[in-house]
DRENPA-3360 file (N, C-alpha, C; in nm, 2 decimals, always signed):
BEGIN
1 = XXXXXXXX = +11.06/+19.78/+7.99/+11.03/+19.85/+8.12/+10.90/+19.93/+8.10 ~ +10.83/+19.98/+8.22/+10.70/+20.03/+8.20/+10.56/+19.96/+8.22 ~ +10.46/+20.00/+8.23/+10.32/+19.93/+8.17/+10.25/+19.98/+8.30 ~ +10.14/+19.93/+8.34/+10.01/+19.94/+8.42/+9.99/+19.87/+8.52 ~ +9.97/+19.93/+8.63/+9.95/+19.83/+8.74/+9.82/+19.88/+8.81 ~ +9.68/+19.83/+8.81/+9.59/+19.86/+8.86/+9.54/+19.80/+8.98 ~ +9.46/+19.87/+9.11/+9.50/+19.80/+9.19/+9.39/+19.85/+9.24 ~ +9.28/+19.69/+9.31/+9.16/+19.69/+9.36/+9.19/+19.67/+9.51;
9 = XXXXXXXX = +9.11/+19.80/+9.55/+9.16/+19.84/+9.70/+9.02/+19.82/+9.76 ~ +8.98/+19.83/+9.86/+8.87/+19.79/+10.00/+8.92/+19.85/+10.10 ~ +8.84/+19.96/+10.16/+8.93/+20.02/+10.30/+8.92/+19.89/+10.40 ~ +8.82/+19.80/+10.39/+8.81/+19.71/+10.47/+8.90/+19.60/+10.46 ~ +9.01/+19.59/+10.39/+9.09/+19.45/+10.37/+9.21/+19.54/+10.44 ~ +9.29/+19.47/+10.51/+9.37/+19.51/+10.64/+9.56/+19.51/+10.50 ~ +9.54/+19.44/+10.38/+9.64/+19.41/+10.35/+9.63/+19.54/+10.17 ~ +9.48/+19.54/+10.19/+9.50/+19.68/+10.08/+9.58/+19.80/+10.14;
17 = XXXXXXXX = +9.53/+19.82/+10.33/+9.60/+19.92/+10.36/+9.76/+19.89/+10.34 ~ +9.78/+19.80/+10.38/+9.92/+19.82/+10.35/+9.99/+19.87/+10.23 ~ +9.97/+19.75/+10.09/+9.97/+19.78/+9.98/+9.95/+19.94/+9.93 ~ +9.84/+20.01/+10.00/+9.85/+20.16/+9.95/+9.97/+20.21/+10.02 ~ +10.03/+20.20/+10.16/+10.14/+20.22/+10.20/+10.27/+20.22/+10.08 ~ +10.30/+20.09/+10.12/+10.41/+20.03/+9.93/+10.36/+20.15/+9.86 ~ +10.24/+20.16/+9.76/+10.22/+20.25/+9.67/+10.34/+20.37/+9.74 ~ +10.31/+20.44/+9.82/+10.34/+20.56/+9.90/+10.46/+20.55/+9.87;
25 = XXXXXXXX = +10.48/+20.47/+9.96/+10.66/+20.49/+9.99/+10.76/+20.44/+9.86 ~ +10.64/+20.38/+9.75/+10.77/+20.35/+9.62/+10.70/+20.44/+9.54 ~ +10.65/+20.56/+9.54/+10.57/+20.61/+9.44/+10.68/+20.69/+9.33 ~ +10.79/+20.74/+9.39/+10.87/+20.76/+9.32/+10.96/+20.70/+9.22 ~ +10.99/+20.59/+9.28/+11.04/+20.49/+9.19/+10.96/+20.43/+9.09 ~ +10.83/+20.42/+9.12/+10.74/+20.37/+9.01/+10.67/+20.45/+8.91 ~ +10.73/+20.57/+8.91/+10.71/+20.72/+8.87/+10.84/+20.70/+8.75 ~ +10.98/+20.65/+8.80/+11.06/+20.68/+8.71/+11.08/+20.52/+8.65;
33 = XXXXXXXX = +11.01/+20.46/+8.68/+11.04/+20.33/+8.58/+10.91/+20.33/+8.51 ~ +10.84/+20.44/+8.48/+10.70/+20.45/+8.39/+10.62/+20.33/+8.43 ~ +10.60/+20.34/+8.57/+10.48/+20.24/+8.61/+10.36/+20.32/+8.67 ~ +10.26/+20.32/+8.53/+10.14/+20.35/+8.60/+10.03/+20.29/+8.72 ~ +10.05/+20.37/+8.81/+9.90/+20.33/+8.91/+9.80/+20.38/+8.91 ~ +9.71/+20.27/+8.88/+9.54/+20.31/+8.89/+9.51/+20.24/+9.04 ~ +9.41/+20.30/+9.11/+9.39/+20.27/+9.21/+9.22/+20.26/+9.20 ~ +9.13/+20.14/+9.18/+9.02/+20.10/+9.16/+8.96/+20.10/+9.28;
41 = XXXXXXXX = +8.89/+20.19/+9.38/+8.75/+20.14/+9.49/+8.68/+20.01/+9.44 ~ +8.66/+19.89/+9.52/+8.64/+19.80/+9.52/+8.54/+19.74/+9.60 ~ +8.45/+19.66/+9.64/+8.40/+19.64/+9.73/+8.44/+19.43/+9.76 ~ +8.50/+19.40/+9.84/+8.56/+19.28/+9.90/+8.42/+19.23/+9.91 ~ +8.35/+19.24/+10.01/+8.21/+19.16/+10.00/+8.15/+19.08/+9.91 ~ +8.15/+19.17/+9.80/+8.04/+19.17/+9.66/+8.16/+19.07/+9.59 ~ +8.37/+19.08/+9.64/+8.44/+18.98/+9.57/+8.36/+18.91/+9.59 ~ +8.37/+18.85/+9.74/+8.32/+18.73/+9.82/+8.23/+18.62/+9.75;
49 = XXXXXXXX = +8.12/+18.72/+9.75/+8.04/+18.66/+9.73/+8.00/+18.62/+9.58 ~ +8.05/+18.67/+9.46/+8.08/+18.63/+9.35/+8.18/+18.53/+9.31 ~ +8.31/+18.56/+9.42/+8.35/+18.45/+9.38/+8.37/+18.32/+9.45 ~ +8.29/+18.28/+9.58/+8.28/+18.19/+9.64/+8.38/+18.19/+9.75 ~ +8.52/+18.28/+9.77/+8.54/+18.28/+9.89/+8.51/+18.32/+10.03 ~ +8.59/+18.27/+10.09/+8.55/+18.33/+10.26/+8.65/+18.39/+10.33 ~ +8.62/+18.50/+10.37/+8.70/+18.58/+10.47/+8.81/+18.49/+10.57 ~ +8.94/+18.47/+10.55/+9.03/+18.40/+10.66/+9.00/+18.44/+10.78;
57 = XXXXXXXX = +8.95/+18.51/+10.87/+8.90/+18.50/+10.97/+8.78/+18.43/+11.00 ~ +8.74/+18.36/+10.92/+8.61/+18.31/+10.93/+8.64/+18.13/+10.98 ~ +8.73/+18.14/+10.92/+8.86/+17.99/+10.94/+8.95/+17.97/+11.05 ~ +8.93/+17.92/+11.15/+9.00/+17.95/+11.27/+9.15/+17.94/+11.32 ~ +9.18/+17.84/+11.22/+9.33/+17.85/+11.19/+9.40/+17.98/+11.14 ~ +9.32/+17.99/+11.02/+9.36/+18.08/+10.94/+9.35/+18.22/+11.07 ~ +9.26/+18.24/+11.10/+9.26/+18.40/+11.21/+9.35/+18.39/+11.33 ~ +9.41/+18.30/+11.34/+9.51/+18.27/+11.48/+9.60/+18.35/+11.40;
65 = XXXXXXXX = +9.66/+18.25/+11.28/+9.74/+18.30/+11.19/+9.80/+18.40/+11.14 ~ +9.66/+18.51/+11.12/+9.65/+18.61/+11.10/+9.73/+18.73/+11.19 ~ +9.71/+18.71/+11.31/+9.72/+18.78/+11.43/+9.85/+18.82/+11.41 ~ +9.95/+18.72/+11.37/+10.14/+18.71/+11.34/+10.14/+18.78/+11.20 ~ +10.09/+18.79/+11.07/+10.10/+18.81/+10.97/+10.07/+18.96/+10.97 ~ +9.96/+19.01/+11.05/+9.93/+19.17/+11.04/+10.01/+19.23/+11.13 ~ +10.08/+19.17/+11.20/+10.22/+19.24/+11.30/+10.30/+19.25/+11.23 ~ +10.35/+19.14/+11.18/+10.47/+19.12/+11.10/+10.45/+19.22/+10.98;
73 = XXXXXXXX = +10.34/+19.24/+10.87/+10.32/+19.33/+10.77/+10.32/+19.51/+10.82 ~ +10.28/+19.50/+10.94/+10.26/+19.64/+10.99/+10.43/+19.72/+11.02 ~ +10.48/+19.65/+11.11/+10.60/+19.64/+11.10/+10.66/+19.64/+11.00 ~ +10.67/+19.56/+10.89/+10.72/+19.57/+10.77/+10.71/+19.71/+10.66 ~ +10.65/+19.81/+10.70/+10.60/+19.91/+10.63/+10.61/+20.04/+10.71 ~ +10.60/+20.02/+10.81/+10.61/+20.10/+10.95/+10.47/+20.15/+10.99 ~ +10.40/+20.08/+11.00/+10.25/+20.16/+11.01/+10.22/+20.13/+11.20 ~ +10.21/+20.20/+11.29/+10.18/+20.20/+11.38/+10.06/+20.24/+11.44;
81 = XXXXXXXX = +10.01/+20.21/+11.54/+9.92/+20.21/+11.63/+9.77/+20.17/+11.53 ~ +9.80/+20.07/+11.50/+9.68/+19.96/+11.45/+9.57/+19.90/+11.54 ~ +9.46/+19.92/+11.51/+9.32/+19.83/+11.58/+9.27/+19.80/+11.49 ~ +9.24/+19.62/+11.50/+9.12/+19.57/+11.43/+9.04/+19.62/+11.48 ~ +8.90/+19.66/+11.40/+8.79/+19.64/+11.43/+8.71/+19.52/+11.51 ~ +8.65/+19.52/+11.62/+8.54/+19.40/+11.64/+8.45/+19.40/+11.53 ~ +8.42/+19.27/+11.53/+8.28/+19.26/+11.39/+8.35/+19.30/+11.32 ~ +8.47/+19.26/+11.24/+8.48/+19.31/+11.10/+8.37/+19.28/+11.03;
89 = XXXXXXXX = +8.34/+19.13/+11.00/+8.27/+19.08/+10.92/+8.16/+19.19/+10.87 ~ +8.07/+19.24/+10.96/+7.98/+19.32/+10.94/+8.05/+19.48/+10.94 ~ +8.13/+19.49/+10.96/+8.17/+19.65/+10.96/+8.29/+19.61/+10.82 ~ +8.24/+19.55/+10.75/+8.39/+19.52/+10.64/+8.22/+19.54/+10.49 ~ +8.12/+19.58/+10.54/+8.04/+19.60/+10.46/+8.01/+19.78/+10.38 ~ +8.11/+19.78/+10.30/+8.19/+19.89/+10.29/+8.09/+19.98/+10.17 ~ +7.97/+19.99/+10.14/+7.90/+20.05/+9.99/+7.94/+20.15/+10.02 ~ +7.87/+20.19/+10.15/+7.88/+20.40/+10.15/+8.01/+20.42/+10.08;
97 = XXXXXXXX = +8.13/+20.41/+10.20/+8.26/+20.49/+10.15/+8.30/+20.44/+9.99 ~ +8.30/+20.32/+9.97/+8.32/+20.24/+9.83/+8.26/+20.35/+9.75 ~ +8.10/+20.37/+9.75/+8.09/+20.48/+9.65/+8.11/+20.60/+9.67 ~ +8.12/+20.62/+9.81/+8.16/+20.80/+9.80/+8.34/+20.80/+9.72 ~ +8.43/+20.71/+9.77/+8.57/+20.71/+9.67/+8.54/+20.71/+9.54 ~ +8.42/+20.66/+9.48/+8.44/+20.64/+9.31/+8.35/+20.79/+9.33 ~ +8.28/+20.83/+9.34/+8.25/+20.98/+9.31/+8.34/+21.04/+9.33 ~ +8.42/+21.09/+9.40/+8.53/+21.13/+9.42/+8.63/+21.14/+9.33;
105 = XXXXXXXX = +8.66/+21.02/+9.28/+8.76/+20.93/+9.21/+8.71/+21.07/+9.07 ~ +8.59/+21.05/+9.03/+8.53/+21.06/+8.90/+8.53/+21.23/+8.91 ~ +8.53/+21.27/+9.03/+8.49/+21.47/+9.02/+8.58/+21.54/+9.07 ~ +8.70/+21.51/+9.20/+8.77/+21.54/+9.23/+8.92/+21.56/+9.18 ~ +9.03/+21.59/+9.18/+9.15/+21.59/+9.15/+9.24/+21.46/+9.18 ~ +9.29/+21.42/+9.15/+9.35/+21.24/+9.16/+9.42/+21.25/+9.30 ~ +9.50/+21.40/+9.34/+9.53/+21.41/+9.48/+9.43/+21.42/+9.55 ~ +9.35/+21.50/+9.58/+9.21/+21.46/+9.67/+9.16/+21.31/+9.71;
113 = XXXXXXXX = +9.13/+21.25/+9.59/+9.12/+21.15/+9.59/+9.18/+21.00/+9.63 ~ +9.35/+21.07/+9.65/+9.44/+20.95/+9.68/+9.46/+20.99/+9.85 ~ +9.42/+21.13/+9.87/+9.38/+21.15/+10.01/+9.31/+21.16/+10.10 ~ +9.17/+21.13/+10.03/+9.07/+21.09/+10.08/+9.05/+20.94/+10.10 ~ +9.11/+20.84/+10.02/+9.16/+20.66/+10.00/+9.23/+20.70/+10.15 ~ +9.36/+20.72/+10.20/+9.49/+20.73/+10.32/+9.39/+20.76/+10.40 ~ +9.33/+20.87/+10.44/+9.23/+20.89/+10.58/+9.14/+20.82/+10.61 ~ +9.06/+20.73/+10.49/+8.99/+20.62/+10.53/+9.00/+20.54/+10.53;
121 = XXXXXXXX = +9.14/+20.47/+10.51/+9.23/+20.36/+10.60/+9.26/+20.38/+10.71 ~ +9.31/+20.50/+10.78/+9.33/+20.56/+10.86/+9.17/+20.55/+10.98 ~ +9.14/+20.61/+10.94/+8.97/+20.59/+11.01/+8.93/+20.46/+11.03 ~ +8.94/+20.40/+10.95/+8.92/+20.25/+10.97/+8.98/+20.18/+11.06 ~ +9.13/+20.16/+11.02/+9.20/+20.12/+11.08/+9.27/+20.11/+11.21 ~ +9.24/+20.24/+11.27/+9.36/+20.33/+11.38/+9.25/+20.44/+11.47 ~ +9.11/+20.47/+11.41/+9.05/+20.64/+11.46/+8.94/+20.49/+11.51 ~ +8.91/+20.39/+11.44/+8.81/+20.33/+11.47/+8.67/+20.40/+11.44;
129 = XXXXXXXX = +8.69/+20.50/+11.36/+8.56/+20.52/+11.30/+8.51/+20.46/+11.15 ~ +8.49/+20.37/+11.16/+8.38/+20.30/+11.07/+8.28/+20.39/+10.97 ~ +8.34/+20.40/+10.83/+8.28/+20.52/+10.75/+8.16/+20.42/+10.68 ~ +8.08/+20.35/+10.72/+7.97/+20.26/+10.68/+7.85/+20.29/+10.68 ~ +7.82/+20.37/+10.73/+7.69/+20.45/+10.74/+7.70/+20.57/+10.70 ~ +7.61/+20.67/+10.70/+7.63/+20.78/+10.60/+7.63/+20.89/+10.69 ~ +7.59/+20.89/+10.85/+7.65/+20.98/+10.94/+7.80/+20.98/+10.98 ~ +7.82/+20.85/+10.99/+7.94/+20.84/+11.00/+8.01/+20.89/+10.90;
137 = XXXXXXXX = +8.02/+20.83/+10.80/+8.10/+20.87/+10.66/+8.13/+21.01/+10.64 ~ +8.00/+21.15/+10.64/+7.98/+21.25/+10.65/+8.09/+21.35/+10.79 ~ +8.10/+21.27/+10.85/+8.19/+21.32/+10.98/+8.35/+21.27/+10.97 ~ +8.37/+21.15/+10.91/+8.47/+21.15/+10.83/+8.55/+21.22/+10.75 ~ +8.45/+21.23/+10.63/+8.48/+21.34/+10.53/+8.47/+21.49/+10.60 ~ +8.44/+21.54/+10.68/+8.41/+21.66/+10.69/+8.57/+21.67/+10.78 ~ +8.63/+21.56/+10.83/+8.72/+21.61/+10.90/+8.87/+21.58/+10.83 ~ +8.84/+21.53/+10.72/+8.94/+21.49/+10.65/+9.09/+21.65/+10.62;
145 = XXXXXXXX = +9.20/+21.61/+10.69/+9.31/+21.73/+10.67/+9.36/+21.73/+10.50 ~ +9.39/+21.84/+10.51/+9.38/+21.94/+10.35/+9.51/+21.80/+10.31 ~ +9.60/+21.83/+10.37/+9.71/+21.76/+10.37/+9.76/+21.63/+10.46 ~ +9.68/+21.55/+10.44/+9.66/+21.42/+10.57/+9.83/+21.32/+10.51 ~ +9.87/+21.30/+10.61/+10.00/+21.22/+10.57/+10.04/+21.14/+10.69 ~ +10.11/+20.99/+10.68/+10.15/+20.96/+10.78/+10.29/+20.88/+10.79 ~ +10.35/+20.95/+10.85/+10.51/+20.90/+10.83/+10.54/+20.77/+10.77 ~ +10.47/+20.65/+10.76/+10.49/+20.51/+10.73/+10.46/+20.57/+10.60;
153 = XXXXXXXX = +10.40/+20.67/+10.50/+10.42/+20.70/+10.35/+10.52/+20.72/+10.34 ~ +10.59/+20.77/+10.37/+10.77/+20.79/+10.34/+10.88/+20.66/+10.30 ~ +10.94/+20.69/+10.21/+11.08/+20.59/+10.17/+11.11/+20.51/+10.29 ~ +11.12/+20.45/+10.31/+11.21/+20.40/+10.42/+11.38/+20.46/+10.43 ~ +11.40/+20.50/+10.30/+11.52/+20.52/+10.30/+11.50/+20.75/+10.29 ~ +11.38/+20.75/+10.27/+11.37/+20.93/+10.32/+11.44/+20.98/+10.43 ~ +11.54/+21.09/+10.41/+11.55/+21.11/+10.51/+11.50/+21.16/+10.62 ~ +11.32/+21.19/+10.64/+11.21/+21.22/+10.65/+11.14/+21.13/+10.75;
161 = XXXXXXXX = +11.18/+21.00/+10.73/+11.16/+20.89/+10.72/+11.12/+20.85/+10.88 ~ +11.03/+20.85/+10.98/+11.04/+20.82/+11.11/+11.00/+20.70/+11.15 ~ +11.06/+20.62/+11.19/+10.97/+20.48/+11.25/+10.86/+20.46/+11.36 ~ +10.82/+20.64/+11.41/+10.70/+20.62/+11.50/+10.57/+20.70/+11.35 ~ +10.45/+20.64/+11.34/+10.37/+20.72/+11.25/+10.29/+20.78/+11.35 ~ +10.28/+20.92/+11.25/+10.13/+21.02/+11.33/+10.10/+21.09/+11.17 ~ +9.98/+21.12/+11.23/+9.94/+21.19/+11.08/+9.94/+21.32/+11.10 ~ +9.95/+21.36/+10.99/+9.95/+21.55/+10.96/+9.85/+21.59/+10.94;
169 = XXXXXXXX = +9.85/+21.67/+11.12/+9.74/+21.80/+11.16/+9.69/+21.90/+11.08 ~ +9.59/+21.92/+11.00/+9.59/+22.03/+10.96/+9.49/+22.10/+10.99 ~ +9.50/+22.23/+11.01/+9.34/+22.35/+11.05/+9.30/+22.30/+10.95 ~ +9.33/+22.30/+10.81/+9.29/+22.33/+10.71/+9.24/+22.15/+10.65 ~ +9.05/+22.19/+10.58/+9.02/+22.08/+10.56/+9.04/+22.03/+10.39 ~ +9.00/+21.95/+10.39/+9.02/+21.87/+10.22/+8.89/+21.91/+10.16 ~ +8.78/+21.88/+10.22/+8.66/+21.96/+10.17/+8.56/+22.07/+10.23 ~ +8.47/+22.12/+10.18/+8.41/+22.23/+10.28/+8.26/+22.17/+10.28;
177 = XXXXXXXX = +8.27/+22.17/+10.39/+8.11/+22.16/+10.39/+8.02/+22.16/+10.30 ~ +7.99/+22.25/+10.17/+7.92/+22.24/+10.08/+7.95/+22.12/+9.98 ~ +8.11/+22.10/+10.02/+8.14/+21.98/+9.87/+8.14/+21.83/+9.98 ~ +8.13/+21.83/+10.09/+8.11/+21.72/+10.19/+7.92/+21.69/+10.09 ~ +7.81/+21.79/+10.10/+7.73/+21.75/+10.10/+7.70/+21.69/+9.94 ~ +7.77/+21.77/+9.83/+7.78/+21.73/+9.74/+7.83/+21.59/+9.75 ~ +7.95/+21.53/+9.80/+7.97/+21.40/+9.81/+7.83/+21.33/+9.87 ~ +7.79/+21.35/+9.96/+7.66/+21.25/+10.01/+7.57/+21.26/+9.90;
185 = XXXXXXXX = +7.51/+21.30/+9.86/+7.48/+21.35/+9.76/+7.47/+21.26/+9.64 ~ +7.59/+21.26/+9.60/+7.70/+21.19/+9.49/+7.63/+21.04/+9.52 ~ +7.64/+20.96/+9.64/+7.64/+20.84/+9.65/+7.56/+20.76/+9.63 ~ +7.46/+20.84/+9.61/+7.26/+20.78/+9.61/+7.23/+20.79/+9.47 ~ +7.34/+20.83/+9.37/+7.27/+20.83/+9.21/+7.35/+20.73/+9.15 ~ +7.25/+20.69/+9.09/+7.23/+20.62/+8.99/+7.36/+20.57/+8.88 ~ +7.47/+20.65/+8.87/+7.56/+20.68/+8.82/+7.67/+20.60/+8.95 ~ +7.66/+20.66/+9.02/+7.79/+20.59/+9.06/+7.78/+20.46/+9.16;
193 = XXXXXXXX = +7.62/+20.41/+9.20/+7.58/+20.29/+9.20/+7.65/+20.22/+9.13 ~ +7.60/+20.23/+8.95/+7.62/+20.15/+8.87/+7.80/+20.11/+8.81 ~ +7.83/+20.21/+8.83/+8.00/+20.25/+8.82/+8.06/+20.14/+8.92 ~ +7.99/+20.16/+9.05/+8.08/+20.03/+9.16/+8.06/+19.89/+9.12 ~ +7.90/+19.88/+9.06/+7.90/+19.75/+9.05/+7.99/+19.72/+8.92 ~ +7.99/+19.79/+8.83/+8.05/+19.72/+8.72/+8.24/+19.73/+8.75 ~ +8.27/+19.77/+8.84/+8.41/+19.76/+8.89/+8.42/+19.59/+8.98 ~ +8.30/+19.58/+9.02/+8.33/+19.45/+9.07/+8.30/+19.37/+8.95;
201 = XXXXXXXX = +8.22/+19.37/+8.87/+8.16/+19.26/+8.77/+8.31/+19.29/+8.67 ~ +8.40/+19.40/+8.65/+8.54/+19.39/+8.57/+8.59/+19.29/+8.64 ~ +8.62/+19.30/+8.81/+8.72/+19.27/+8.87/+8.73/+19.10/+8.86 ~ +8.57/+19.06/+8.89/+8.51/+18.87/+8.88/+8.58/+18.89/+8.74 ~ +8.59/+18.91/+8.66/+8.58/+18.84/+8.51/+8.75/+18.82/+8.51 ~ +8.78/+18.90/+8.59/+8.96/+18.92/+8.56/+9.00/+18.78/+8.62 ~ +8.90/+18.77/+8.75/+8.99/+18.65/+8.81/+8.96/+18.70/+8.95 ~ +8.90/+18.80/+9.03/+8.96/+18.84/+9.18/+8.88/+18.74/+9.21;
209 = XXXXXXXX = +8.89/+18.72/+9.36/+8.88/+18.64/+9.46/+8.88/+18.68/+9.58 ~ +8.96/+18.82/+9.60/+9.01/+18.89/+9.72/+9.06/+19.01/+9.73 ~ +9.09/+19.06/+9.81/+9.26/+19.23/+9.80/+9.31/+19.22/+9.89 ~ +9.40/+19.30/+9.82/+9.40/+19.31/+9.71/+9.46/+19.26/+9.63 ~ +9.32/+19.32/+9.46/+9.38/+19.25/+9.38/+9.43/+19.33/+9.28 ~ +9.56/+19.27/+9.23/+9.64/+19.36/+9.09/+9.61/+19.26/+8.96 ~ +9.58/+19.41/+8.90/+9.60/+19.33/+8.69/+9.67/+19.43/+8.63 ~ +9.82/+19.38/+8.64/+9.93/+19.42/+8.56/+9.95/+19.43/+8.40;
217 = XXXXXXXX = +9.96/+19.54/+8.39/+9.96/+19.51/+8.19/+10.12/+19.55/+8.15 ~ +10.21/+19.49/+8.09/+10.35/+19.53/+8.07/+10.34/+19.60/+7.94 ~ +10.48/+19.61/+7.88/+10.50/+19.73/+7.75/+10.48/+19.61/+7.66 ~ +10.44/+19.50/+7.63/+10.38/+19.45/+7.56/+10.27/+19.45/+7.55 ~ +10.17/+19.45/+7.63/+10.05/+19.42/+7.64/+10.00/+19.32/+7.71 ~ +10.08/+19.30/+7.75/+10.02/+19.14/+7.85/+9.99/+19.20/+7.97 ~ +9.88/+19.11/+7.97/+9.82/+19.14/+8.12/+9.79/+18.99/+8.23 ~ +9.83/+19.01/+8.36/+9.84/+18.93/+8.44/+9.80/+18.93/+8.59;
225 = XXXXXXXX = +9.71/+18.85/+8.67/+9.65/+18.88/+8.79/+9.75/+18.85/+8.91 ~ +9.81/+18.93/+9.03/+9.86/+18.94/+9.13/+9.75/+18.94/+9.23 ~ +9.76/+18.86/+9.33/+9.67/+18.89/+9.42/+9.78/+18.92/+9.54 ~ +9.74/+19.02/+9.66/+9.85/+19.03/+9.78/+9.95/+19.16/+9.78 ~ +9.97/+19.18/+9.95/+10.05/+19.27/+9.95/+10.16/+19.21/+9.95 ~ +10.25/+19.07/+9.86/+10.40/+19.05/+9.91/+10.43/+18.99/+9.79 ~ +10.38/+19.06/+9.64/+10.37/+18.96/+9.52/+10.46/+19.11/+9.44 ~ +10.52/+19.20/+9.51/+10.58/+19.27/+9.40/+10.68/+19.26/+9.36;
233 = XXXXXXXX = +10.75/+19.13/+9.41/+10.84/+19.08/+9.30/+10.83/+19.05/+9.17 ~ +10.72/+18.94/+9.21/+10.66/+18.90/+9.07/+10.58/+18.98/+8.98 ~ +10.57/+19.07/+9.01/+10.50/+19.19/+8.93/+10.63/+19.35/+8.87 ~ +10.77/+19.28/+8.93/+10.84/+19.36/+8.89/+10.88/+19.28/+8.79 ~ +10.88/+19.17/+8.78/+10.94/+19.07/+8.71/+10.87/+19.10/+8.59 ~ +10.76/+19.09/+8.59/+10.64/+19.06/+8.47/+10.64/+19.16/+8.39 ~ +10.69/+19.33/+8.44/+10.66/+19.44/+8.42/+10.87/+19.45/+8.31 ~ +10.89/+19.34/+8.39/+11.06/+19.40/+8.35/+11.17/+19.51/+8.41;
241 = XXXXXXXX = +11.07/+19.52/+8.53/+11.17/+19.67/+8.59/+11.26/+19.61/+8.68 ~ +11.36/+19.69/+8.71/+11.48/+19.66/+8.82/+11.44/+19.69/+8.96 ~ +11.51/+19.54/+9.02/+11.44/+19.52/+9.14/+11.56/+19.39/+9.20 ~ +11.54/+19.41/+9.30/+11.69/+19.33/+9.40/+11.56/+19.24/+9.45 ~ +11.62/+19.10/+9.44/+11.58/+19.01/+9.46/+11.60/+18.97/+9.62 ~ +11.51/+18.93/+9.75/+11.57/+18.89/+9.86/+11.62/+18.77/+9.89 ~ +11.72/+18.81/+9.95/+11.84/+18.69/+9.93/+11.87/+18.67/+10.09 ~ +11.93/+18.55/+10.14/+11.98/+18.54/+10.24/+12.13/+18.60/+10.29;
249 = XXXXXXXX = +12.21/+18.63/+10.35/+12.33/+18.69/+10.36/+12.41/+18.56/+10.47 ~ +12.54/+18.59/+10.45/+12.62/+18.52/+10.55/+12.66/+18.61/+10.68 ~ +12.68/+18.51/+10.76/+12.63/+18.60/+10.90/+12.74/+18.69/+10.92 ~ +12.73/+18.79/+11.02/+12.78/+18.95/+11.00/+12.82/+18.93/+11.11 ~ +12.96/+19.06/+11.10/+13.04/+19.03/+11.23/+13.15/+18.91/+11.29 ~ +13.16/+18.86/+11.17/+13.22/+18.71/+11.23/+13.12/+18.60/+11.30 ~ +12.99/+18.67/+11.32/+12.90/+18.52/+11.41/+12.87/+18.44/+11.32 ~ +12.87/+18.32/+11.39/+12.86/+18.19/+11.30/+12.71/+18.13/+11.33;
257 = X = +12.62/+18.05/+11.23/+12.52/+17.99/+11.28/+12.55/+17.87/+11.38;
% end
């Protein structure tokens, strides 16, 4: 039991947000079965284009398809009041926020940082502000709540637990103005340029293709690539931890098929 689960995230991939959700809502449990989470800023594009895939929306089958699968996943997690983006393609070109997270990642406190990741899924996803440019990004972060939370992080089984999400108001911000500029700041040197790229040049060598992607290391040492938000079975399996298999049931109530 135990080991590493590292996990390349993209605010722009619709299935990392989820996946950080999971994180959320199992963070406890993967707390007491000694499963570490690293959470890598990633940039999906720069996968793309290294490793020769194509965005499933770009496939017309595939994006019909899509439409059913991000309902059904959203629902599956409880995450409410969802908007794609128009033009993903081009608004899924993610450097700014990519590097302002790994500065962050690197100068901030791991909670800052894991709530600065939630609000820019959030923004992306639901506020429709597009943290891609560096006015934008800057108005983002400046509005980011001290304590940003949104009911779909909860257990399902919390008693806390709501099936409508809204996020947590706060007067109070995550950064002040002076450390907003220090983050902008942060994203134009040299250092954490180079930091992003070589997170994608890890990520190609592992194997990615997409996100997200997981490289699970167990209490042996082995290490193994997961791509997806619906593979943590097989990544509980790999790791050795306990975990209920989904199973079919016989029908309830006395109804018959």
């Amino acid at each position: 039991m135990g080991g590493k689960v590292e996990c390349y995230l993209d605010i722009a991939s619709y299935y990392c947000y989820i996946l950080f959700i999971q994180l959320q809502q199992n963070k406890e449990l993967l707390k007491q079965n000694e499963i570490e989470i690293i959470i890598h800023p990633y940039m999906l594009g720069a996968i793309n284009v290294g490793s020769g895939n194509r965005p499933p929306w770009t496939v017309p089958a595939k994006a019909e398809y899509g439409n059913h699968t991000t309902r059904r996943a959203a629902a599956n997690v409880g995450l409410k009041n969802l908007t794609v983006p128009e033009g993903l393609m081009e608004k899924g070109k993610t450097v700014v926020p990519i590097r302002a997270l790994t500065y962050i990642k690197s100068t901030f406190a791991p909670e800052v940082f894991k709530t600065t990741f939630a609000y820019f899924f959030h923004a992306f996803w639901t506020l429709e502000k597009i943290p891609i440019t560096p006015p934008v990004l800057k108005e983002v972060l400046s509005e980011v709540p001290l304590r940003f939370h949104l009911d779909c992080f909860n257990s399902p089984s919390s008693p806390s637990h709501s099936p409508v999400s809204s996020s947590y108001s706060s007067p109070e911000k995550l950064f002040t103005p002076e450390q907003v500029d220090q983050i902008m700041h942060g994203i134009g040197t040299e250092a954490v340029k180079t930091e992003v790229k070589g997170r994608v040049d890890e990520a190609l060598a592992r194997g990615a293709f997409g996100a997200p992607w997981l490289w699970v290391t167990n209490h042996q040492g082995l290490s193994e690539p997961f791509w997806g938000s619906d593979v943590w079975n097989f990544v509980y399996e790999f790791l050795g931890a306990p975990y209920q298999k989904m199973q079919l049931l016989p029908p309830q109530n006395g109804s018959k098929l």
